[in-house]
C-alpha positions in Angstrom: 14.3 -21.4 11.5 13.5 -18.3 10.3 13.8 -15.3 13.1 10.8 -13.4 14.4 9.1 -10.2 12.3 10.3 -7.0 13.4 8.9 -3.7 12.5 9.8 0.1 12.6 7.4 1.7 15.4 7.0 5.3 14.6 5.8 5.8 18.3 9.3 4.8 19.6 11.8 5.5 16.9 13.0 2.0 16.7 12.5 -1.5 15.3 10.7 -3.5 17.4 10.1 -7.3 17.7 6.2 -7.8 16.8 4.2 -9.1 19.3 0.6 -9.1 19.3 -1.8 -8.1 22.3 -4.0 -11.3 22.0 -2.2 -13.9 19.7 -2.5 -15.5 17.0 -5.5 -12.8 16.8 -3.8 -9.4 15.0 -5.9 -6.2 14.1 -4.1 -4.0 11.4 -5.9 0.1 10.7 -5.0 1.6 7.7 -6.6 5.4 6.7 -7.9 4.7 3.4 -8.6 7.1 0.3 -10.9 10.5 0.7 -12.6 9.6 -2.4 -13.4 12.7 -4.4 -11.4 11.8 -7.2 -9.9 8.8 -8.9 -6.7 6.9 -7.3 -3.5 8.5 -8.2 0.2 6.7 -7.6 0.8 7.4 -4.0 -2.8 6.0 -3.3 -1.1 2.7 -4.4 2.0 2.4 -2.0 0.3 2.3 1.3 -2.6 -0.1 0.5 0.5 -2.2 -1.3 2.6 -1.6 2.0 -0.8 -3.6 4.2 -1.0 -5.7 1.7 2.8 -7.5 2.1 1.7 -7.5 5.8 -1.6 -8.3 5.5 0.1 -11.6 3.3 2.8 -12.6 5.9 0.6 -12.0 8.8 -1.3 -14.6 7.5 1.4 -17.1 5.6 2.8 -16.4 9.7 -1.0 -18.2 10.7 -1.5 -14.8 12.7 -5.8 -14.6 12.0 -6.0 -11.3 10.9 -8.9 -8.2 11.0 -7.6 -5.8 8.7 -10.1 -2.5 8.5 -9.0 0.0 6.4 -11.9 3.1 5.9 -13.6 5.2 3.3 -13.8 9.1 4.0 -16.9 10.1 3.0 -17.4 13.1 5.0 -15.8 16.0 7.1 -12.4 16.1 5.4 -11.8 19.7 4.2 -10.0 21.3 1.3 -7.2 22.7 2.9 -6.8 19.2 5.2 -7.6 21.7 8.6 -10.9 23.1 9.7 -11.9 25.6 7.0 -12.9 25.5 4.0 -15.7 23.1 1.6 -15.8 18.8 2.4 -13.9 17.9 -0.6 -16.8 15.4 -1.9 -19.1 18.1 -1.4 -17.4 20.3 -3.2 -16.6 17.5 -6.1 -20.9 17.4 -6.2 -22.0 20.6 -6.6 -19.1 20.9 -9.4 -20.5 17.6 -11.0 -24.4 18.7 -10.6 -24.7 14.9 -8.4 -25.7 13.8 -5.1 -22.4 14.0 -2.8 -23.0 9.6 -2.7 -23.1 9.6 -6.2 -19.1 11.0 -6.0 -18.7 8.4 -3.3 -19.6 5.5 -5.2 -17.9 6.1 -8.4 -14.5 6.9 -6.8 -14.9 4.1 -4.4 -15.2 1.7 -7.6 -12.0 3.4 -9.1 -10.2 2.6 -5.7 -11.2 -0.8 -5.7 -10.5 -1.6 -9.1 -7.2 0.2 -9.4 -6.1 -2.0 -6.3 -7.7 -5.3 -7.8 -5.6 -4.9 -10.7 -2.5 -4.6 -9.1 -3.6 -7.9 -6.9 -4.2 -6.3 -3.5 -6.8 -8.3 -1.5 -9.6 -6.4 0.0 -9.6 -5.5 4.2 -11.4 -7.6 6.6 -13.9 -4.4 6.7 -13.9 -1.6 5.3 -16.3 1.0 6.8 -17.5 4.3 5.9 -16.9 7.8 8.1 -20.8 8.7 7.0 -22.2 4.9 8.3 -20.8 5.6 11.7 -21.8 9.0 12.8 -23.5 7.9 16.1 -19.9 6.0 17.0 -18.2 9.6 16.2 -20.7 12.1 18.4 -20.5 9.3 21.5 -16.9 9.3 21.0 -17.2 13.5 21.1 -19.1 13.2 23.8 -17.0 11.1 26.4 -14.2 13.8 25.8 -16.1 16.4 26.7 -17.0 15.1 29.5 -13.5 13.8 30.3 -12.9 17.6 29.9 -10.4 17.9 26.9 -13.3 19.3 24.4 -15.5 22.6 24.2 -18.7 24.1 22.1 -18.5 27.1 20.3 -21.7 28.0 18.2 -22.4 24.8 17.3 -19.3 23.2 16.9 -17.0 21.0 19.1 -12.7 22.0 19.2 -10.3 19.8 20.7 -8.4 21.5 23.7 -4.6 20.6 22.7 -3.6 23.4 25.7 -5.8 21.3 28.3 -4.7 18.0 26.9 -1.2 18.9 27.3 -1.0 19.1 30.6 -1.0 15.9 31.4 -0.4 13.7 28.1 2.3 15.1 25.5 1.0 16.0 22.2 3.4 16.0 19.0 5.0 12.9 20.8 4.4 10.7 17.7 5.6 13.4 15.2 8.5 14.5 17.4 6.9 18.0 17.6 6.4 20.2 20.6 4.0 21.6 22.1 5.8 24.7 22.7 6.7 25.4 19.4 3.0 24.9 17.7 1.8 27.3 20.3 5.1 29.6 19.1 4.0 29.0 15.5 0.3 29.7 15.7 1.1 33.3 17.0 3.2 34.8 14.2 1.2 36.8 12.0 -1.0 35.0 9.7 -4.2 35.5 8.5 -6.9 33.7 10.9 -8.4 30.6 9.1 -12.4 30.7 8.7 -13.8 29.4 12.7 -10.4 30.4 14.1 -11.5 33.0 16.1 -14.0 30.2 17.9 -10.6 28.5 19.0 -9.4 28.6 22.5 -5.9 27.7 20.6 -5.5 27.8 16.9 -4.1 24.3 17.1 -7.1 23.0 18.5 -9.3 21.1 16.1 -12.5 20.1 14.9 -14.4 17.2 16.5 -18.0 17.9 14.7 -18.2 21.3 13.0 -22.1 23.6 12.6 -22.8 23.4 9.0 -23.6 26.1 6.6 -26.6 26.7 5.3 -25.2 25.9 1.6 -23.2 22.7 3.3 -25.0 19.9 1.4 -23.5 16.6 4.6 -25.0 17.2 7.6 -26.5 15.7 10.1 -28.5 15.9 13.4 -26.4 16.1 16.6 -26.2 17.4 20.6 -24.9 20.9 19.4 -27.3 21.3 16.1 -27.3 20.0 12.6 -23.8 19.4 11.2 -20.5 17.0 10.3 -17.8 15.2 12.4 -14.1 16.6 11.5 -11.7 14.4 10.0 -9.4 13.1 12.5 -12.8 11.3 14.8 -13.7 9.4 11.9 -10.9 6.6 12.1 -10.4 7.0 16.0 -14.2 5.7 16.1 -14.6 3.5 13.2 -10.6 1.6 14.1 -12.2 1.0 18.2 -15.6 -0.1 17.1 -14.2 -2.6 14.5 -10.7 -3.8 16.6 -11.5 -2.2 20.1 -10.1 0.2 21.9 -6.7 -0.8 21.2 -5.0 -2.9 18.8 -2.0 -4.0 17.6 -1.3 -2.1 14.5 -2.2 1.2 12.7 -0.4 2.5 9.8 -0.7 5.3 6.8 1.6 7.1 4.7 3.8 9.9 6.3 1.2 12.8 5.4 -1.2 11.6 7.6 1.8 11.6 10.9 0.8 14.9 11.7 -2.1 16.5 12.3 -4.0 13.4 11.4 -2.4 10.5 13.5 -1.2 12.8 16.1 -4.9 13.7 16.7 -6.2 10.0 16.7 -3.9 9.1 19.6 -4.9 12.6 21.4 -8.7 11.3 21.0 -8.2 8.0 21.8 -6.5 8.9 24.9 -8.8 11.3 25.9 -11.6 9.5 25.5 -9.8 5.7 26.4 -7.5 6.6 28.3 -4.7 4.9 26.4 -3.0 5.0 23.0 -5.0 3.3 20.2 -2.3 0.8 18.2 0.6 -0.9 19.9 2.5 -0.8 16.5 2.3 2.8 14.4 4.3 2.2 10.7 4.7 4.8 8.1 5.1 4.3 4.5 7.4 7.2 2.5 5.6 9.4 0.0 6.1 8.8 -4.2 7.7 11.8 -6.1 7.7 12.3 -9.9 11.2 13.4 -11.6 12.6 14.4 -7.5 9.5 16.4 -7.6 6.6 15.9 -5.1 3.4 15.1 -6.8 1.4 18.3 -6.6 -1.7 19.7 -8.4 0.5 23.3 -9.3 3.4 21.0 -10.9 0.9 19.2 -13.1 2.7 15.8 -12.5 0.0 14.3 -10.5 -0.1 10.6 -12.0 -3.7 8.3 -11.9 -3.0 4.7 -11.8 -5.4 3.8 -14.6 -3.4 6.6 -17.0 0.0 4.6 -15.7 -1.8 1.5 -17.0 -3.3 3.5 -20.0 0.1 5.5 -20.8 -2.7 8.3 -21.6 -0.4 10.7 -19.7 2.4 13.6 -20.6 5.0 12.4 -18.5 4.9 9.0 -19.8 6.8 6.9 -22.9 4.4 3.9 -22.8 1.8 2.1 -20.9 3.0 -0.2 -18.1 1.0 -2.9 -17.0 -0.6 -3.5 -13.3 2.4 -6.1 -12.0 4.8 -4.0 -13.5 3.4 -1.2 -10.9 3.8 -3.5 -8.4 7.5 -5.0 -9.0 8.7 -0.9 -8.9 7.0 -0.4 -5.9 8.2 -3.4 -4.1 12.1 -2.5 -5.3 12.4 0.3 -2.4 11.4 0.0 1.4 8.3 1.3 2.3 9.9 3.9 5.0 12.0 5.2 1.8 10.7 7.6 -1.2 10.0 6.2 -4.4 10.9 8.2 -7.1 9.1 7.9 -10.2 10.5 7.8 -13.8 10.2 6.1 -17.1 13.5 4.6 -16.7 12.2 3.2 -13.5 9.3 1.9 -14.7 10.9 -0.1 -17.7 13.8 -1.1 -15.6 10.7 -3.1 -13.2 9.4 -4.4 -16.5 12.2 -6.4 -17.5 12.9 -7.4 -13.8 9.7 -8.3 -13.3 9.7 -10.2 -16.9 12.8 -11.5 -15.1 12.0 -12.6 -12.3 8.4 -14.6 -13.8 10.8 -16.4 -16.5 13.2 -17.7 -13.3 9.6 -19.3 -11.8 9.1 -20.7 -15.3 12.3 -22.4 -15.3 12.4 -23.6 -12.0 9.6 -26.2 -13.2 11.4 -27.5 -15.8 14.6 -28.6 -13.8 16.0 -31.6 -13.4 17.3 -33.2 -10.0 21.0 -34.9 -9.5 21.9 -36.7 -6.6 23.8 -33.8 -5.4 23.2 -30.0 -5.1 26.0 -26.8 -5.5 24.1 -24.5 -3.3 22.6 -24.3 -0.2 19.0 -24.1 -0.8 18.1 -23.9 3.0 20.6 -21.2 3.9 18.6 -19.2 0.8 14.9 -20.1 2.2 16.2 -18.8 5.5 17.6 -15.8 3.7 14.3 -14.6 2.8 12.6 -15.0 5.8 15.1 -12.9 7.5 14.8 -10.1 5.2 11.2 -10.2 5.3 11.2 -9.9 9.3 13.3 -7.4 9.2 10.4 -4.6 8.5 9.0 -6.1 5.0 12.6 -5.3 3.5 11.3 -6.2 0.2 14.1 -4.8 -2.4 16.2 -7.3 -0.7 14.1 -10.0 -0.9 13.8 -9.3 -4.6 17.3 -9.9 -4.6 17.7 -12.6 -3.3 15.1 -14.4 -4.9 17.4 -13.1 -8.2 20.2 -14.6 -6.8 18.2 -18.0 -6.7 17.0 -16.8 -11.0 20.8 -17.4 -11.8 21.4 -20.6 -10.2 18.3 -21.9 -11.9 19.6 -20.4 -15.4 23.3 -22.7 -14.1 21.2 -25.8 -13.6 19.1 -25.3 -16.9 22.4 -24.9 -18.6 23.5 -28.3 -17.2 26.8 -25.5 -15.5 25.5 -26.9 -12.0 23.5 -29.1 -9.9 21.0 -29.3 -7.7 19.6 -32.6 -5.4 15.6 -33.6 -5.7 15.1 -32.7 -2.1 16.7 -29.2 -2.5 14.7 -29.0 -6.0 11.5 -29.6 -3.9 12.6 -26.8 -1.5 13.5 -24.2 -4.0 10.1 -24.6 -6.1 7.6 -24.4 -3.2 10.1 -21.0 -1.9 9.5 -19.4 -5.1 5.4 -19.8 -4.9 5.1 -18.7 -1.6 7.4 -15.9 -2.1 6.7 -14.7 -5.7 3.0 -15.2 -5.2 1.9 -15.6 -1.9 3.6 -13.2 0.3 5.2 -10.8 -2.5 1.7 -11.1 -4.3 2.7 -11.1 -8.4 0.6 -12.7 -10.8 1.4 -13.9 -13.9 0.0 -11.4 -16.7 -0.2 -11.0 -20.4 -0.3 -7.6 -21.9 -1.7 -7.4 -25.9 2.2 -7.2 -26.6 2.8 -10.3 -25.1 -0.2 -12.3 -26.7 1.2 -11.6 -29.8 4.5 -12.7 -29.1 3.3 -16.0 -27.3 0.8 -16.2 -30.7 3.9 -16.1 -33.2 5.9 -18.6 -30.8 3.5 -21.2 -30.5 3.1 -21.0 -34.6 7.3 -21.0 -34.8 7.6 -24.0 -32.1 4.7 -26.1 -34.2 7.2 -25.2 -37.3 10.0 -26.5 -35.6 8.6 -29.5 -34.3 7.0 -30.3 -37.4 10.9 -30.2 -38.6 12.1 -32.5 -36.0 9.7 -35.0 -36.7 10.8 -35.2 -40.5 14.4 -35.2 -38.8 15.0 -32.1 -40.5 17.7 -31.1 -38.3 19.2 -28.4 -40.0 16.0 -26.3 -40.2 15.0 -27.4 -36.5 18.7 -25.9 -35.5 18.4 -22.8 -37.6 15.4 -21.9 -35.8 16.7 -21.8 -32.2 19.8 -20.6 -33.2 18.3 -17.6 -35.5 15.9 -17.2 -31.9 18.4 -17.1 -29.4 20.9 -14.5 -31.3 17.1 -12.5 -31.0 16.9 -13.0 -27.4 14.6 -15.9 -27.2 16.0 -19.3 -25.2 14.1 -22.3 -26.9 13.9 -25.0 -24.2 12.9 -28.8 -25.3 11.9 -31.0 -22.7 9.9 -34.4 -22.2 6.1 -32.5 -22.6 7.4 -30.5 -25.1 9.3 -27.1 -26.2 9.1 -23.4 -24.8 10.6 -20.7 -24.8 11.7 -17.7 -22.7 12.7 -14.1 -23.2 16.2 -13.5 -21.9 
């Protein structure tokens, strides 16, 4: 049987065995997209990451409320407390209402995530529909004493919450040195000087007169900072605390380090049981930056309309190179990593082609229930996903054995092996067959070729029949014959 799921708790520094608060009921956070702009590469890896265990959770029967949010609202240029709310910044450069920027990048999120076959969250709620969940939230803090007002806005006291819960325990940071770092000489931040403690932060900030988002509140018109948003939204939707909260390793601190400050001063208790961290994408070793110019949109990957790229690559393609590393580890981006996933993903879809076309013996020369094991075990140990890929190529050459008549296999094992591969390839792992243009073409030109060949075989023109596959497989191209007919594959 296959051994229980583990995963990596960035809380504790370890692998831990997963086990839910209230089983088979599991509730899974993930800190979506600030959508002021259209979804670039790294948007991809952690909404692929939930996805895998949003899949298994479920292929595990777990019954699963997955929320992952929309920011709308409150989250700044420069990611702290200064500075314009990205959206409204990205609608007074448009000339639209800041909704209008909502929408339209919300559209490009979900459509760049369809494509590459991630299934939507349970919920997913917006930081602007919940502002009465954010400023009771504020509220209760304050009174718990670990918040204060300045001029219309609220700050986080990290000093005062310090003294009795230790902040910077999730990032591995100290207390001691932020305070160290905040006092070399810097130049203040806009609303610093409002700060008990420059690392204190933002629960609702006063708005501008020019600051287009705002909205009615205890202290006077204005917007909830960044890190309340998910802190309210993740306890209204999966209560005060749940089993599993995750988010790529930008948000660990301030963003995540805050949520479990606000929690707990508000709760009384850590939000998520289970904290997980998927590693950031670079381009060429590089980190994807703005300055660097090798920022990468998902729909210019699919598009090749792009100066770093050679071609276009299609949306599965995307998701076979993402799925060839761990989620903990970076991902390094490169043409030669990208074609290298094509043909193993073209690979790896020919090997479940094949499999249906096999033919049982009485007896079998692997161990197909060791394998199916295999892959479990991989899988539960934290979603290792390059070695499930593997392994399920391991299983691609015994099928190519069989095909070739090298090997055997028995019809109970045969059973075993097909129904492995769906539920891996496309069930948990998520691919989906796909055509590109290319690929049309080709499939086009075969079908015409096959029709000519078997159009030669039923005159018993052999010789012409022969030259055909022969001529085809010096090309690449495996002809296969069998009782419903003839195919081919690319090998």
């Amino acid at each position: 049987m296959p051994s229980s799921l583990h995963l990596y708790n960035t809380l504790t520094h370890r692998s831990e065995q997963f086990e839910p608060l209230s089983p088979p009921f599991v509730g899974m956070y993930l800190c979506g997209p600030t959508v002021y702009g259209d979804p670039h590469l790294g948007h991809s890896r952690g909404a692929l990451t939930m996805d895998i265990l949003y899949r298994y959770l479920k292929h595990l029967n777990f019954k699963v409320r997955y929320v992952r949010n929309i920011t709308d609202v409150g989250h700044l240029m420069n990611d702290a407390d200064d500075g314009e709310d990205k959206i409204g910044k990205k609608a007074k450069l448009d000339n639209v209402e800041p909704m209008e920027v909502v929408q339209r990048y919300t559209n490009s999120y979900h459509n760049a995530l369809k494509s590459i076959n991630i299934i939507p969250p349970s919920i997913e709620p917006r930081a602007s529909g919940h502002i009465i969940e954010q400023i009771e939230m504020i509220q209760e803090i304050m009174k718990n004493g670990f918040a204060y007002e300045k001029n219309g806005s609220v700050y986080f006291d990290v000093i005062k919450y310090s003294e009795t819960h230790d902040y910077g325990n999730l990032s591995g940071r100290k207390i001691e040195d932020l305070i160290a770092g905040a006092g070399e000489n810097r130049r203040p931040l806009e609303g610093q000087s409002e700060k008990k403690n420059s690392n204190d932060f933002a629960l609702w900030k006063k708005a501008s007169p020019e600051h287009i988002m705002k909205w009615n509140s205890p202290w006077g018109r204005g917007f909830p900072g960044w890190h309340i948003e998910c802190s309210a939204m993740s306890e209204k939707y999966l209560g005060k605390e749940f089993d599993i909260h995750a988010g790529g390793m930008d948000l660990l601190f301030p963003h995540h380090e805050s949520e479990i400050a606000q929690s707990k001063a508000c709760n009384h208790n850590n939000p998520a049981k289970y904290w997980l961290h998927n590693n950031m994408i670079t381009v060429n070793g590089q980190k994807m930056a703005k300055s660097l110019d090798n920022g990468i949109l998902i729909k210019e990957l699919f598009s090749g309309n792009h100066r770093l790229l050679d071609q276009a690559y299609s949306p599965m393609t995307l998701r076979f190179f993402l799925l060839q590393a761990h989620y903990r580890s970076t991902l390094d981006f490169s043409n030669e990593a990208l074609k290298a996933a094509e043909k193993g993903f073209q690979r790896l879809m020919n090997g479940v082609k094949s499999v249906e076309g096999l033919k049982p013996s009485l007896e079998s020369d692997y161990d197909i229930a060791e394998w199916k094991d295999k892959l479990y075990g991989q899988l539960n140990d934290d979603l290792s996903t390059p070695q499930v890929i593997a392994t399920l190529f391991g299983a691609v050459k015994w099928v190519n054995e069989i095909a070739a008549g090298r090997s055997k296999i028995a019809k109970e094992d045969l059973k075993i092996l097909k129904t492995t591969f769906k539920i891996f390839v496309f069930e948990i792992l998520g691919f989906v067959h796909e055509k590109s243009s290319k690929n049309q073409t080709l499939d086009g030109v075969m079908d015409l070729v096959l029709e000519i060949r078997n159009t030669a075989k039923s005159n018993k023109d052999w010789e012409t029949a022969d030259k055909i596959r022969n001529q085809l497989n010096e090309l690449g191209i495996e002809i296969m014959d069998g009782k419903d007919g003839s195919s081919f594959k690319i090998n």
